[in-house]
C-alpha positions as CSV (number, residue, x, y, z in Angstrom):
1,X,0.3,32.1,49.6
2,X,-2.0,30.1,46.7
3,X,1.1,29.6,44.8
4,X,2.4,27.7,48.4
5,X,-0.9,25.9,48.9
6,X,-0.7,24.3,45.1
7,X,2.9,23.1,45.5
8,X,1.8,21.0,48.6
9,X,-0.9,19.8,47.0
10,X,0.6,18.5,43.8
11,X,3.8,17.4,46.2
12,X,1.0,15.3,48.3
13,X,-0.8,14.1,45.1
14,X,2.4,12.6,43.4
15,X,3.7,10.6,47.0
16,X,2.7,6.9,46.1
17,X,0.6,6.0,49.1
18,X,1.3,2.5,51.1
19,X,-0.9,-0.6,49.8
20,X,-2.3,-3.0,51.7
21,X,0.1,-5.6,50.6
22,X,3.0,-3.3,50.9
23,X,5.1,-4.1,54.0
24,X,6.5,-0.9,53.8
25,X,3.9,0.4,55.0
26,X,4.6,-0.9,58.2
27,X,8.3,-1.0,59.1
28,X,9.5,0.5,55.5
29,X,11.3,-1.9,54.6
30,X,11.7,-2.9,51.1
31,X,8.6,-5.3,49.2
32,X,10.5,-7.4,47.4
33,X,10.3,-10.9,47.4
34,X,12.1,-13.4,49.6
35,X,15.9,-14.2,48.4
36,X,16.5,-17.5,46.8
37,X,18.1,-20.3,48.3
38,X,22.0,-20.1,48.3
39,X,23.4,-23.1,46.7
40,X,26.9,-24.1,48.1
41,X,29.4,-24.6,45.3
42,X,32.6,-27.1,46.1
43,X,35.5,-26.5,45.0
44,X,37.0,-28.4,42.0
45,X,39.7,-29.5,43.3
46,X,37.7,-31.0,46.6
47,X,35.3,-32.7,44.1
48,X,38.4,-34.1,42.4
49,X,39.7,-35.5,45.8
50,X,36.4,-36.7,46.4
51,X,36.4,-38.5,43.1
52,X,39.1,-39.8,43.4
53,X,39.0,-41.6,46.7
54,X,35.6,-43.0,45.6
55,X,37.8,-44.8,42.8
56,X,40.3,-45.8,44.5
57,X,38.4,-47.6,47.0
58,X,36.6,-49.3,44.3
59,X,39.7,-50.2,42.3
60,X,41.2,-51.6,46.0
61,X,37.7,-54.0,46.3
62,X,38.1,-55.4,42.4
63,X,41.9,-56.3,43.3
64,X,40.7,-58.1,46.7
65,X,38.2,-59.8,44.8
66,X,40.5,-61.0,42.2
67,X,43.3,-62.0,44.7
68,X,40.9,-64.5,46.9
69,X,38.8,-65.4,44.0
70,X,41.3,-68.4,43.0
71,X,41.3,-69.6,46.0
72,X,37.5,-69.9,46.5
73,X,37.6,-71.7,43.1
74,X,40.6,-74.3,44.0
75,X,38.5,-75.7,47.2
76,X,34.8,-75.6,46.6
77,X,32.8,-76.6,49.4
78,X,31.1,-79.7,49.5
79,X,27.6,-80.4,48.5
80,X,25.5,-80.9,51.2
81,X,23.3,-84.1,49.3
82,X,26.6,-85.6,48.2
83,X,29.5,-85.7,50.6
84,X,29.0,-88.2,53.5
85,X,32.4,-88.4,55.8
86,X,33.9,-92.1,55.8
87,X,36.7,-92.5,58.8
88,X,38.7,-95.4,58.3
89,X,37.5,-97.2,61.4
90,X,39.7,-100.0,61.2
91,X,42.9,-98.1,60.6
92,X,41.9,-96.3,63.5
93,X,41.4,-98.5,65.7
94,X,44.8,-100.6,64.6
95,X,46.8,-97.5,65.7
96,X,44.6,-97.4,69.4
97,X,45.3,-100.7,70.4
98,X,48.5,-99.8,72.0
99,X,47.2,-96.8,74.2
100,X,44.2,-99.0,74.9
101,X,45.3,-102.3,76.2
102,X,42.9,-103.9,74.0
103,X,42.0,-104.5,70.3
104,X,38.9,-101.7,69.5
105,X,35.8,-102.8,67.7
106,X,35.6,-102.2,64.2
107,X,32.6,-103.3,62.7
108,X,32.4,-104.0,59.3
109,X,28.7,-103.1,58.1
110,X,29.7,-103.0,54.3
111,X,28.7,-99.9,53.1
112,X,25.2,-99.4,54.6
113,X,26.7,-97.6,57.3
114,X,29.4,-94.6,57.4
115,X,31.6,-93.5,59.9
116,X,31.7,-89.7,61.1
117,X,34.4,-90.2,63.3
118,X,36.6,-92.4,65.5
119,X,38.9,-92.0,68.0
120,X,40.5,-92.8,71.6
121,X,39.4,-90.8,74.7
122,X,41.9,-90.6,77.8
123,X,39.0,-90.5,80.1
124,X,40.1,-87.0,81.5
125,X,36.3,-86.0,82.1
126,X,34.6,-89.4,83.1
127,X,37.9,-90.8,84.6
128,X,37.0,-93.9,82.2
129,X,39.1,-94.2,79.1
130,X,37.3,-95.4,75.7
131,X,36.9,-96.2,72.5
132,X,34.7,-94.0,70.4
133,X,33.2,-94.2,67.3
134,X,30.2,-92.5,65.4
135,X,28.1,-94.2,62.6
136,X,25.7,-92.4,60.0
137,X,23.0,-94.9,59.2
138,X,21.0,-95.8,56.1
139,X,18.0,-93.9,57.4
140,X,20.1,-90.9,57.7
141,X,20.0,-91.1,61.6
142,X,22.9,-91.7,63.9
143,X,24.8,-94.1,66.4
144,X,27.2,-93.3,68.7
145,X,29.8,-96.2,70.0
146,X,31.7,-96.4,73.0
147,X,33.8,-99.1,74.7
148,X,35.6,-99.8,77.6
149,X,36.9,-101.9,80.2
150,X,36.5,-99.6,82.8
151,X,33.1,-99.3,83.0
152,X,31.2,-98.5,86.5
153,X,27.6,-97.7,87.0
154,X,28.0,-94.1,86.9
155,X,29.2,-94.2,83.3
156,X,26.9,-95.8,82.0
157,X,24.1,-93.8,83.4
158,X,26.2,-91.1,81.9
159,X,26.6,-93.0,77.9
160,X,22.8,-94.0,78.0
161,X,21.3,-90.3,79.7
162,X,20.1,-92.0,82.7
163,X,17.6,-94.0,80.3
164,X,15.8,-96.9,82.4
165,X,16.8,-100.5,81.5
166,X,13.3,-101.6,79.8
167,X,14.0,-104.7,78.4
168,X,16.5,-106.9,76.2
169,X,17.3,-107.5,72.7
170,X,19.2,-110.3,70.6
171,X,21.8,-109.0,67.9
172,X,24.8,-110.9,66.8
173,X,23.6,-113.9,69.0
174,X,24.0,-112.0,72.2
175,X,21.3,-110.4,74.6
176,X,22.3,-106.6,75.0
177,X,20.2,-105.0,77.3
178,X,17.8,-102.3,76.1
179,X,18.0,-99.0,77.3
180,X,15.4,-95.9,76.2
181,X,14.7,-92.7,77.4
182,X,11.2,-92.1,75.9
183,X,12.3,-89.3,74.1
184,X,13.6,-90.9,71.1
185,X,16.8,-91.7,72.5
186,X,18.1,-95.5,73.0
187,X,20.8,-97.4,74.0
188,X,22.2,-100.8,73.9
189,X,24.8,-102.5,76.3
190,X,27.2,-105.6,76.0
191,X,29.7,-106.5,78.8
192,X,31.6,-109.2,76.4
193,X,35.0,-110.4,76.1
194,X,36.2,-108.2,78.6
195,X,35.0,-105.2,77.7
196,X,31.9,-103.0,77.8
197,X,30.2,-102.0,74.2
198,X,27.5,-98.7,74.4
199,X,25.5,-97.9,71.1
200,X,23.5,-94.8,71.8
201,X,21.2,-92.7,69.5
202,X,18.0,-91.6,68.0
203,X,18.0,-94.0,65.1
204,X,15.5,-97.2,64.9
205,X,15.9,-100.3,66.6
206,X,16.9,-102.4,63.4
207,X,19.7,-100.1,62.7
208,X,20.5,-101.0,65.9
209,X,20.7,-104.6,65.9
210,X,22.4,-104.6,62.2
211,X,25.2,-102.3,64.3
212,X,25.1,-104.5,67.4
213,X,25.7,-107.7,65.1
214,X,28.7,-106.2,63.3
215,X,30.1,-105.4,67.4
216,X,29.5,-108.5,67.9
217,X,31.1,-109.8,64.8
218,X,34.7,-107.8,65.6
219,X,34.7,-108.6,69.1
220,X,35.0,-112.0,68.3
221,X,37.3,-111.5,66.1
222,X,39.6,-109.6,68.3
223,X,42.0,-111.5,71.2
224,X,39.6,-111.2,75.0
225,X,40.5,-108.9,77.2
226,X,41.9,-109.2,80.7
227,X,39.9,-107.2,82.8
228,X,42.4,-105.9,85.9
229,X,41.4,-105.9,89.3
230,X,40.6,-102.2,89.9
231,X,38.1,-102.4,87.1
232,X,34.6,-103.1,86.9
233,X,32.4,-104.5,83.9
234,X,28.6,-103.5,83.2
235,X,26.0,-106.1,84.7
């Protein structure tokens, strides 16, 4: 019976009791650490497809590159402080005259003034039919030109944006009445010869008249017109 009671004891003695920190002490399970983060591995020969496609999509963008790059270089683009757009106004005009009835304006300003463009309207819009013209002046503003000799009130309230008639000016020896918006935008109008001349725009007044005087100059120039019955001329 002693013999009994020592074996339990020693058997007791030599079980390693649960620590504090020992979670197997409360649901036995083991105390080891947490497992390390698995790292996925790919597969070689995905990594080389991968690879691969990363090249080839890089080799495809060099050989775009290379294909348009001539191109580019053959037509540059034009500097914007150098290239100013000169229409041949009087060539223009020479080829309107039939589809017109009458000879356009060209006005010859030297080279103080460029054109930007020039051209014949039908009148599709306005039901008027005109000569159009634009003109870059020294000053780096702008005047638009339009004639006809169909002009009716409500056209010209139209070419000049409703701008109140507020006075006169001489240009070319001629009085062309002065029209201004107040906002920066004028026009001014000559019924002569037959037809009905419009120079709108923002520029100043003495690129105006220098304009005006070269209308006046060409329309001169050019055979009169013979207005037809159904049309009417600016007062």
């Amino acid at each position: 019976m002693g013999d009994y009671r020592r074996v339990s004891e020693m058997q007791e003695k030599s079980s390693p009791a649960p620590g504090p920190s020992d979670p197997a002490g409360k649901d036995g399970a083991s105390g080891s650490g947490a497992q390390a983060p698995v790292k996925p591995v790919i597969p070689a020969a995905a990594a080389k497809r991968a690879n691969a496609s990363v090249i080839g999509m890089i080799i495809a963008l060099v050989i775009s590159i290379a294909a348009f790059l001539p191109i580019i270089l053959m037509n540059p683009s034009p500097k914007s402080d150098g290239y100013k757009p000169n229409i041949d106004v009087t060539a223009v005009a020479r080829n309107a005259t039939d589809v017109a009835g009458f000879t356009p304006v060209a006005p010859d300003t030297g080279n103080t003034f460029t054109s930007n463009y020039a051209r014949w309207e039908s009148g599709s819009g306005s039901g008027v039919p005109a000569w159009e013209a634009g003109y870059l002046t020294p000053k780096q503003s702008f005047i638009a030109l339009v004639q006809t000799r169909q002009a009716n009130p409500t056209w010209l309230l139209q070419q000049t944006k409703s701008a109140p008639v507020t006075g006169s000016r001489s240009a070319g020896g001629r009085d062309w009445e002065l029209r201004d918006t107040g906002k920066g935008e004028k026009s001014m109008v000559l019924a002569y010869r037959g037809t009905t001349v419009v120079l709108t725009g923002p520029a100043q007044l003495d690129e105006f008249s220098v304009l005006a005087a070269a209308v006046v100059k060409s329309l001169d120039s050019n055979p009169a017109v013979t207005i037809s019955p159904s049309a009417s001329t600016a007062p």
